[in-house]
C-alpha positions as CSV (number, residue, x, y, z in Angstrom):
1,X,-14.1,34.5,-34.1
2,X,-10.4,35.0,-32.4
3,X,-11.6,34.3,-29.0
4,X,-13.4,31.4,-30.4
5,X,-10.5,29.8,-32.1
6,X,-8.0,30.9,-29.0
7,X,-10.1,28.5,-27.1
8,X,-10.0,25.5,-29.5
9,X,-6.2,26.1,-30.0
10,X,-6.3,25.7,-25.8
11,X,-8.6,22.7,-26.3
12,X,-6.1,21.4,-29.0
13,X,-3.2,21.8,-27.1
14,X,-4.6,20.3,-23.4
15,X,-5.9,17.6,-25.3
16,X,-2.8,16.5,-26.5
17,X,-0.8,16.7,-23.5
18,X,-3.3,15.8,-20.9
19,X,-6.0,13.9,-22.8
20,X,-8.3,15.3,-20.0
21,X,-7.3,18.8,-20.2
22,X,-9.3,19.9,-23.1
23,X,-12.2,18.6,-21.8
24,X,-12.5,20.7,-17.8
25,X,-11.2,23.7,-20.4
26,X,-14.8,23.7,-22.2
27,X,-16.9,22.9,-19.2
28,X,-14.7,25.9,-17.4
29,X,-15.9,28.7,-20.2
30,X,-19.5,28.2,-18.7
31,X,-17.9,30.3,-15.5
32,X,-17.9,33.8,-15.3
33,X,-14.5,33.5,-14.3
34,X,-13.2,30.0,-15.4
35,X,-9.2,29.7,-14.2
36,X,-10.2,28.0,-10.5
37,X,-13.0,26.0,-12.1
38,X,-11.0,24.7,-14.6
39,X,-8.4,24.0,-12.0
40,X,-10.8,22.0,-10.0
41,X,-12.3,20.3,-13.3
42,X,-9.2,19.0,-14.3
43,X,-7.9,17.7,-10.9
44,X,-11.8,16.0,-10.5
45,X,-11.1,14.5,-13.7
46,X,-8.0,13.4,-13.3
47,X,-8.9,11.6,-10.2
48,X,-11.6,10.1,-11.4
49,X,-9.5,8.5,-14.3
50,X,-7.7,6.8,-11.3
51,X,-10.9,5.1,-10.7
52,X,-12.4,4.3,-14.3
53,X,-10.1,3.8,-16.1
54,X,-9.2,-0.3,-14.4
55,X,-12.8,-0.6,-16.2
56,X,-11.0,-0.3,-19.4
57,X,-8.5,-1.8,-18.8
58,X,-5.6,0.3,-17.4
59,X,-4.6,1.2,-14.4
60,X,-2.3,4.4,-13.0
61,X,1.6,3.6,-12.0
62,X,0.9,5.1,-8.8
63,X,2.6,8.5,-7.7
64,X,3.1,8.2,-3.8
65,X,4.1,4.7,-3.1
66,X,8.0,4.7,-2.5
67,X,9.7,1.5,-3.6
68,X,11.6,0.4,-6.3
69,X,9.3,1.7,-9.1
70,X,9.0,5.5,-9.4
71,X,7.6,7.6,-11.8
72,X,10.4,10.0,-12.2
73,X,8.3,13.4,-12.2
74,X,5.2,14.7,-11.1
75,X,4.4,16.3,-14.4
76,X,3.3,12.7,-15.9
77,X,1.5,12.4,-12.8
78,X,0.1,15.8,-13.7
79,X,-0.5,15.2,-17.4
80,X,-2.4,11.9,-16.7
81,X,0.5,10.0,-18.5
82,X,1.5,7.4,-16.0
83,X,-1.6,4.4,-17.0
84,X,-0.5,1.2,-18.5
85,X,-1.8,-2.4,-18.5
86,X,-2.0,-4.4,-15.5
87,X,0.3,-6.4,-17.2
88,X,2.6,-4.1,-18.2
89,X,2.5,-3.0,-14.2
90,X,3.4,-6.2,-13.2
91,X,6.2,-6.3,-15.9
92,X,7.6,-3.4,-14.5
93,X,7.4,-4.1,-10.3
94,X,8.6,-7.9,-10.7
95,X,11.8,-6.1,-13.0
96,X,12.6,-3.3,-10.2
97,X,12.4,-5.3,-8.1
98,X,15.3,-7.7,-9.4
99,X,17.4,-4.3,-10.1
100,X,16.5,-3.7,-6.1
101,X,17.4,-7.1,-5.3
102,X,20.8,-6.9,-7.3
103,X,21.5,-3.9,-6.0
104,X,20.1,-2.5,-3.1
105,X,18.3,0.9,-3.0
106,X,18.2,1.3,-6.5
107,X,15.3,3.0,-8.2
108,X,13.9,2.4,-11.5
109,X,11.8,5.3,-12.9
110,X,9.4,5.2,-15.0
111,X,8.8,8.4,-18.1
112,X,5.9,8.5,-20.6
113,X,3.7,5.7,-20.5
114,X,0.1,6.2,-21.8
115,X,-3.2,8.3,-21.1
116,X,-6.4,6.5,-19.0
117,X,-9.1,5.9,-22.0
118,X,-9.3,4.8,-25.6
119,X,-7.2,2.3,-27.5
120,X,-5.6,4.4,-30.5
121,X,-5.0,7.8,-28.7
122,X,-1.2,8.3,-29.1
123,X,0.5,9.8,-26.0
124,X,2.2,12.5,-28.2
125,X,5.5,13.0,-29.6
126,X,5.1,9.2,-28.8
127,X,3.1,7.7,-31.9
128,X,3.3,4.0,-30.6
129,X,2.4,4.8,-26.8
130,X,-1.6,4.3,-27.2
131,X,-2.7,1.2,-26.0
132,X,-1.3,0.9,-22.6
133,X,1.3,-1.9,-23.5
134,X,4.2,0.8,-23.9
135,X,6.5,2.2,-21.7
136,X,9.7,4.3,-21.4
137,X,12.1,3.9,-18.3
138,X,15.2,6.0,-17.8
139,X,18.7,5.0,-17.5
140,X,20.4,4.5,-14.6
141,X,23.5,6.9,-14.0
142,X,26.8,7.4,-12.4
143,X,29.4,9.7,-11.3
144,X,32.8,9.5,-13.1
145,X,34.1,7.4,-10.2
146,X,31.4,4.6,-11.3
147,X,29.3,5.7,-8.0
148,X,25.4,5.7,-8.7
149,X,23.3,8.2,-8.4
150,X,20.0,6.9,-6.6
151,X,16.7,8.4,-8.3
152,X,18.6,11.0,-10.4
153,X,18.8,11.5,-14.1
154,X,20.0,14.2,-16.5
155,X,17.7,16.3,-17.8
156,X,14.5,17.5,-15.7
157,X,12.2,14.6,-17.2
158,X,14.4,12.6,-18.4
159,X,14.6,13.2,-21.8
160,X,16.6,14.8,-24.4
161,X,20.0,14.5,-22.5
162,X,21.1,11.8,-25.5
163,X,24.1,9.4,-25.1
164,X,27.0,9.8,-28.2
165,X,27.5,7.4,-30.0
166,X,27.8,6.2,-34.0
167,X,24.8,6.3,-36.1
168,X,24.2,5.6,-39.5
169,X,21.1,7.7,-39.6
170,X,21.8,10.4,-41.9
171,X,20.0,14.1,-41.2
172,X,16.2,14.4,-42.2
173,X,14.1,17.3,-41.6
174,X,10.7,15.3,-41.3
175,X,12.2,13.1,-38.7
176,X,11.3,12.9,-34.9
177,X,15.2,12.1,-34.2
178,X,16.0,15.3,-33.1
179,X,19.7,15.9,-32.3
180,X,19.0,18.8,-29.9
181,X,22.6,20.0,-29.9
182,X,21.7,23.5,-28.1
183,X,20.2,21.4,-25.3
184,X,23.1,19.2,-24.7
185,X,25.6,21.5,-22.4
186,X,22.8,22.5,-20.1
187,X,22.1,18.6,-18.4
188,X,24.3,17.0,-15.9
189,X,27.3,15.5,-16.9
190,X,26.3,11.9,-15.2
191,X,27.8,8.8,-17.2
192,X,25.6,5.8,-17.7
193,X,26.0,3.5,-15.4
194,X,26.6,-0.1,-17.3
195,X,25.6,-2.6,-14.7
196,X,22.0,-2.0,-13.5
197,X,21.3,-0.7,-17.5
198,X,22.5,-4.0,-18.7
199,X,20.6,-6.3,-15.9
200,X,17.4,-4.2,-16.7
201,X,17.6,-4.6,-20.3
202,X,18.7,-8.6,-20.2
203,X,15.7,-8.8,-17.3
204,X,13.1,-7.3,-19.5
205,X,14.2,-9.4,-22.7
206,X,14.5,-12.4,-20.4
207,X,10.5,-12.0,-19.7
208,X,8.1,-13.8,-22.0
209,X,5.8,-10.8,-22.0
210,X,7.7,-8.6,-23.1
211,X,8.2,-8.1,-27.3
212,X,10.3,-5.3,-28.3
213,X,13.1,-3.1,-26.5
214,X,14.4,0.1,-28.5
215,X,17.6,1.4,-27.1
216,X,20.6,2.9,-29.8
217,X,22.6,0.5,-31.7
218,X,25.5,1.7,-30.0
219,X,24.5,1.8,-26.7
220,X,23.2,-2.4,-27.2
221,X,26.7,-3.2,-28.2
222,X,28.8,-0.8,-25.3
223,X,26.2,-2.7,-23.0
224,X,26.9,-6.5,-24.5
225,X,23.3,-6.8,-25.0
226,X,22.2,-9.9,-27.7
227,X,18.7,-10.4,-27.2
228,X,16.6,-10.1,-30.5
229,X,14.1,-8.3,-28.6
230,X,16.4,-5.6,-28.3
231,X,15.9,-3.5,-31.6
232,X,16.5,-0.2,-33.4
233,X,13.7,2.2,-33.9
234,X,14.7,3.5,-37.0
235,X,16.2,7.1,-38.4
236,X,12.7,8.3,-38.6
237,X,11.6,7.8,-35.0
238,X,12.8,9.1,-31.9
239,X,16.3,8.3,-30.5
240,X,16.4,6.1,-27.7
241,X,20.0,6.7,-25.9
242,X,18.3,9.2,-23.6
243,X,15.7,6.0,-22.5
244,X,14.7,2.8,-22.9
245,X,11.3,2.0,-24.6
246,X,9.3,-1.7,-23.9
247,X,6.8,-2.6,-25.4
248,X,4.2,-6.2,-24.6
């Protein structure tokens, strides 16, 4: 009975993080010994998700090109979490590209965005990210002499390294917008960089497709941003001065 819930806590858990995960860890347990299988399972299925998942109507941010668009890690690449619309693709090369053309060599790199398959499966801790329409990008960053750092960002994916600023968000326990005060001292001490943020956030506002922005409060007023797309999340969601989030 232990083993058998061990394994559906494994299921659980790959399911969640991968979407495909869960499923090459039950077809592995019909090997004697299941660790490679399920290794070559999982990269089968991941590949073929590559493939088939265009037929419902996403398609994968891709993980080798090099150009203005990057994912920023391989573990979303990994974790199957790089597939968005073809419009939300298009959305996102035609807006690098302007950052590229604005200033040369920049790249624009690309965090969570959503699993291959089925309309409603949220891309967790991201609720909203489960239809392929959503995105989050990172910031761009600087030194404290204003230089930018090409491709870089604070913490290892991107996450979690938050900007300070005001917030009128009082403390909750059942909350997603975690502080993370512990984590804080450990990522580089980059400074956002204010021009290629704010011609990334006024591109992406600027384009018809696009409906809603979430970045802080703070961090739209330090930027001079006034576009009504641009919005806060709320207390109860995530905080979004570590990233930006876009959504069609």
């Amino acid at each position: 009975m232990l083993r058998l819930v061990f394994h559906a806590c494994i299921i659980a858990v790959l399911t969640a993080l991968t979407q495909l995960g869960g499923i090459a860890w039950a077809l592995s347990r019909l090997f004697r010994r299941p660790l490679l299988p399920f290794a070559l399972l999982y990269t089968g299925l991941s590949l073929a998700a590559i493939w088939l998942a265009p037929l419902t109507g996403r398609t994968a941010l891709s993980c080798f090109e090099r150009g203005p668009l990057q994912v920023q890690s391989w573990f979303y690449c990994a974790t199957n979490r790089t597939y968005v619309t073809p419009e939300l693709k298009t959305v996102l090369e035609e807006a690098a590209e302007r950052i590229a053309e604005g200033y040369p060599g920049t790249q624009t790199l690309v965090l969570d965005a959503n699993f291959p398959f089925l309309t409603g499966f949220p891309l967790l801790p991201h609720l909203s990210h489960d239809d392929g329409e959503k995105v989050d990008l990172a910031f761009y960053y600087a030194d404290a002499a204003g230089d930018h750092y090409s491709g870089q960002v604070r913490s290892p994916i991107g996450y979690f390294a938050f900007e300070q600023g005001p917030t009128n968000c009082p403390d909750a326990l059942l909350s997603l917008r975690w502080d993370l005060d512990w984590l804080q001292p450990l990522w580089k001490t980059f400074e956002l960089e204010p021009q290629r943020n704010r011609l990334l956030v006024k591109t992406l506002a600027g384009d018809p497709r696009v409906a809603k922005i979430f970045i802080e409060p703070h961090l739209k007023q330090s930027l001079g941003l006034t576009s009504d797309k641009i919005r806060f999340q709320g207390c109860r969601a995530a905080r979004h001065d570590d990233h930006i989030h876009l959504q069609l």
